[in-house]
C-alpha positions in Angstrom: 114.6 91.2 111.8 116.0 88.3 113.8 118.1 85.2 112.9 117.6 81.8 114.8 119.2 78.8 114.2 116.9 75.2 114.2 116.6 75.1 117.6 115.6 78.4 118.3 118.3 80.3 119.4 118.7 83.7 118.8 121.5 84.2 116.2 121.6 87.8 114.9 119.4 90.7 113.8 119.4 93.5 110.9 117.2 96.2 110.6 117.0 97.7 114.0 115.0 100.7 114.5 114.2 100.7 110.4 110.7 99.9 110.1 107.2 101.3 111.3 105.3 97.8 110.9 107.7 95.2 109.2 105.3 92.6 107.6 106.6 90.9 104.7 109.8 89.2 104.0 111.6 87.0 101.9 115.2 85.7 101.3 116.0 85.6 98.0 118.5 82.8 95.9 121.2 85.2 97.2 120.7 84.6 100.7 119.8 88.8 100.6 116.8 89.4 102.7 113.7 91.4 102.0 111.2 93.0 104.4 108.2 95.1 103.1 107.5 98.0 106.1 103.5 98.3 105.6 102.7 101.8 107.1 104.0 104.6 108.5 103.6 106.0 111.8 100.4 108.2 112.7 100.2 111.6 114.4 100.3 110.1 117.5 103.1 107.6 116.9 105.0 110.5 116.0 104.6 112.7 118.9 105.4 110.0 121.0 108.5 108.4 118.4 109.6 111.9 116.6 112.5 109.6 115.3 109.4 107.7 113.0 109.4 110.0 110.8 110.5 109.2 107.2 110.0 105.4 107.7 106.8 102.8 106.4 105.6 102.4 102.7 109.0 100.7 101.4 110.3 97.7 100.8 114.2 97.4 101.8 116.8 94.4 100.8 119.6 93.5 103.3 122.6 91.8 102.4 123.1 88.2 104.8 125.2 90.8 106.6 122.7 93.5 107.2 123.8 96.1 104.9 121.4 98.3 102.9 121.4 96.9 99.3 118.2 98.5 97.6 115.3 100.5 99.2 112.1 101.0 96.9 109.4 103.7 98.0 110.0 106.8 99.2 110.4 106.1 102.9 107.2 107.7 105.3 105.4 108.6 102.4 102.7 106.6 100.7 102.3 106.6 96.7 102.6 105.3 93.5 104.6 103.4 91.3 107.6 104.5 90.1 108.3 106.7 93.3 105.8 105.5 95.9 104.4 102.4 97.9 101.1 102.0 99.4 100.9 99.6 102.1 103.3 97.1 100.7 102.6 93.7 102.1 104.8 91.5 100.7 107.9 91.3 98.1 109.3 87.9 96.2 111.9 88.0 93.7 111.9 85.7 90.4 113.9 83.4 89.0 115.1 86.1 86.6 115.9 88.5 89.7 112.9 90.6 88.7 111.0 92.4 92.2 106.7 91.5 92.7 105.5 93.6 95.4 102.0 93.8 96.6 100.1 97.0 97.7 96.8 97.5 100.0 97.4 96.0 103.9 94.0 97.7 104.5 91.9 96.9 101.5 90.1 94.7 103.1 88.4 96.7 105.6 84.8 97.5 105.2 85.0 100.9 105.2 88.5 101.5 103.3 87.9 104.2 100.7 87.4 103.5 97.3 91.3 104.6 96.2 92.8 102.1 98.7 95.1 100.7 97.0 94.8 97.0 95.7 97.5 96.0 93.0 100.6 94.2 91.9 103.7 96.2 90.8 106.5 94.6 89.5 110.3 96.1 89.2 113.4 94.9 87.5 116.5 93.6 89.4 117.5 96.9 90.1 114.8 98.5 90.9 113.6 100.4 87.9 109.6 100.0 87.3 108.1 97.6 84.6 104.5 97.9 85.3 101.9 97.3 87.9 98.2 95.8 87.9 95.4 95.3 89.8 93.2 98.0 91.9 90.2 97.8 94.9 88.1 95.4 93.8 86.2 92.3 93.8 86.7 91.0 89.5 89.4 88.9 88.5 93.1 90.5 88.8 91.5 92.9 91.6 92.3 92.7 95.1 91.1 93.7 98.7 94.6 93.4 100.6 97.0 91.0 98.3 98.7 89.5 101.6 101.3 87.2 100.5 103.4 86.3 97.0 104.9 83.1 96.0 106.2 81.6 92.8 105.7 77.8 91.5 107.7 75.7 89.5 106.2 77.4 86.1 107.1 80.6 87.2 103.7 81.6 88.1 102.1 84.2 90.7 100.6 83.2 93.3 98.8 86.3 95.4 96.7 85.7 98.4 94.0 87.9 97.9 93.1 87.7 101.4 90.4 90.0 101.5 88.4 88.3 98.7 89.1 84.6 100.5 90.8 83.5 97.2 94.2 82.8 95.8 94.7 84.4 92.4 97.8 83.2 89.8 99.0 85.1 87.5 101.7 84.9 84.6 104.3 87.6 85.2 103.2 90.0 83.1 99.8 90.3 84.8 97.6 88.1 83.2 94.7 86.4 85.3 94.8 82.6 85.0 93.3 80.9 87.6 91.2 81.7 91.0 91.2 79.1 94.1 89.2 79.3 96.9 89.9 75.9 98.7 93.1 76.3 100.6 90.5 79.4 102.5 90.9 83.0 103.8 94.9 82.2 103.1 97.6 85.0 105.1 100.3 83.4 104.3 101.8 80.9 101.4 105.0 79.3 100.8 105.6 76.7 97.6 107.9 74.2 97.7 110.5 73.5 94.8 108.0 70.4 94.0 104.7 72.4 93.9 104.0 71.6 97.5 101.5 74.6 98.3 101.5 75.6 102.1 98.7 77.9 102.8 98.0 79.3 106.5 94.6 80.6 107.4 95.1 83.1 110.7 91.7 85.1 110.1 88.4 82.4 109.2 86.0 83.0 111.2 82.0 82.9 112.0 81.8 86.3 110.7 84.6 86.0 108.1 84.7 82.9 106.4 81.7 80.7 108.0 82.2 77.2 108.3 85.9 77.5 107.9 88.8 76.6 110.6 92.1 78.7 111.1 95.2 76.2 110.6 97.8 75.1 107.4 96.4 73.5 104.3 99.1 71.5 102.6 98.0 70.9 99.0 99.4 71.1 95.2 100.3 74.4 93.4 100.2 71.6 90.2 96.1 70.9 90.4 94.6 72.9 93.7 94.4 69.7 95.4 94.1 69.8 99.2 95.7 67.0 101.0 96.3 68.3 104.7 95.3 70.5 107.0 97.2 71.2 110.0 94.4 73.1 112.6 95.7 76.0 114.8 96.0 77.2 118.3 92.9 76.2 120.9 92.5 79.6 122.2 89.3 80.8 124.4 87.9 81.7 121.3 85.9 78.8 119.0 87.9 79.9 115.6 91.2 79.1 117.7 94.6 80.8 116.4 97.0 80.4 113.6 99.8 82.4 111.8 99.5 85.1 109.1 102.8 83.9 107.5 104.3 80.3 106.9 107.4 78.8 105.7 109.2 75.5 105.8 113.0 74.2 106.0 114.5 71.7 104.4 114.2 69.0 106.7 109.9 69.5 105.9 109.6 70.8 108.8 106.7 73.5 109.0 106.9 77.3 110.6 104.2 79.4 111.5 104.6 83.3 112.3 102.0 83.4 115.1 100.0 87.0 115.6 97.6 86.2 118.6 99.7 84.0 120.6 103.1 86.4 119.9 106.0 83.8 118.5 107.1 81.1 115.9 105.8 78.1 116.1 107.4 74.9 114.7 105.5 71.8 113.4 108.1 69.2 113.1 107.6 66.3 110.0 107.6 62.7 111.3 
């Protein structure tokens, strides 16, 4: 994991040689940061890395500092709730300290079995299970690869079930409440203190999501409303490129975590 300050500038990093295929993080009221490592390595990864071993499915919270505050999973080894993780994508914490972490990177694959997992499972503070929800599906509180997490003002769920091209919200107990498909085949999703819903697109394509460009759509986690849309990368391709996660600073200023063109890019607010 590395640190940057506002210009850019490499500041510090945590985590070094912990993770098979970090993918989800999120810094918590706390300042504490947490990073969901999605796999572990395969046969081949581990003949070439022996020192892979016994890393991937888990989701493990730094202190600011670095240090090792909470792991969940059994590290290397995918499973269920209470011991395991499957493909954990992404972890957010809630106002009440309580832990949502979704399951299922490769759900969405055409050809992923029918016992890939697709679910929600939610954790107290500490890291003792509550319950989960959710499986491999297509229905309402189903998912094919739950990408990203985010809360709103009300305290509700928001999952990008990015798979399904849909976000689904949720109350934190589990119950379905709503399903949008406007803000598009969403990776990432961040929500500002004032419902400000930032939804990046990285995968809409002719084949994907016809009719449907890659790029940020800036709407209301309030009503669904879509009010902007930022469009991504010109690339060689016609869909272009954008990010698979997004965040956004104080200042409004906008962040993408780029996949195709390799960095962070930074959409500054005029």
């Amino acid at each position: 994991v590395l640190k940057f300050d506002s210009s850019g500038k490499l500041v510090k990093s945590l985590g070094g040689g912990m993770f098979i295929f970090p993918h989800g993080i999120h810094v918590d009221r706390e300042g504490n940061v947490w990073v969901t490592d999605a796999r572990s390595a395969t046969p081949a990864e581990l003949e070439k890395f022996p020192d892979a071993k016994g890393k991937g499915h888990s989701v493990i919270k730094f202190s600011p500092e670095g240090k090792v505050l909470l792991t969940l999973g059994k590290p290397g080894v995918a499973g269920d709730a209470p011991g395991g993780l499957n493909e954990p994508c992404d972890v957010v914490t809630a106002p009440n300290g309580d832990i949502f972490v979704s399951e299922g990177h490769s759900g969405q694959n055409a050809n992923a079995p029918a016992n890939t997992a697709g679910r929600i499972v939610k954790f107290s503070k500490d890291g003792k299970f509550i319950k989960s929800w959710g499986k491999l599906g297509t229905a309402p509180g189903e998912f094919r690869t739950p990408h990203a997490l985010a809360f709103d003002s009300q305290g509700r769920l928001f999952v990008s079930d990015r798979g399904n091209v849909r976000l689904q919200i949720f109350d934190q107990d589990g119950k379905f409440l709503a399903e949008w498909k406007q803000f598009s085949r969403v990776s990432g999703i961040h929500i500002e203190r004032n419902d400000t819903l930032y939804a990046i697109d990285s995968e809409s394509s002719a084949t994907s999501h016809p009719g449907w460009k890659k790029g940020v759509r800036i709407g209301s986690a309030k009503d669904g409303k879509v009010s902007f849309f930022i469009p991504g990368h010109q690339t060689n391709t016609p869909e272009g490129a954008a990010g698979e996660g997004v965040a956004v600073d104080a200042a409004g200023n906008i962040y993408g975590a780029e996949v195709t063109v390799r960095g962070l890019t930074k959409y500054i607010k005029r």
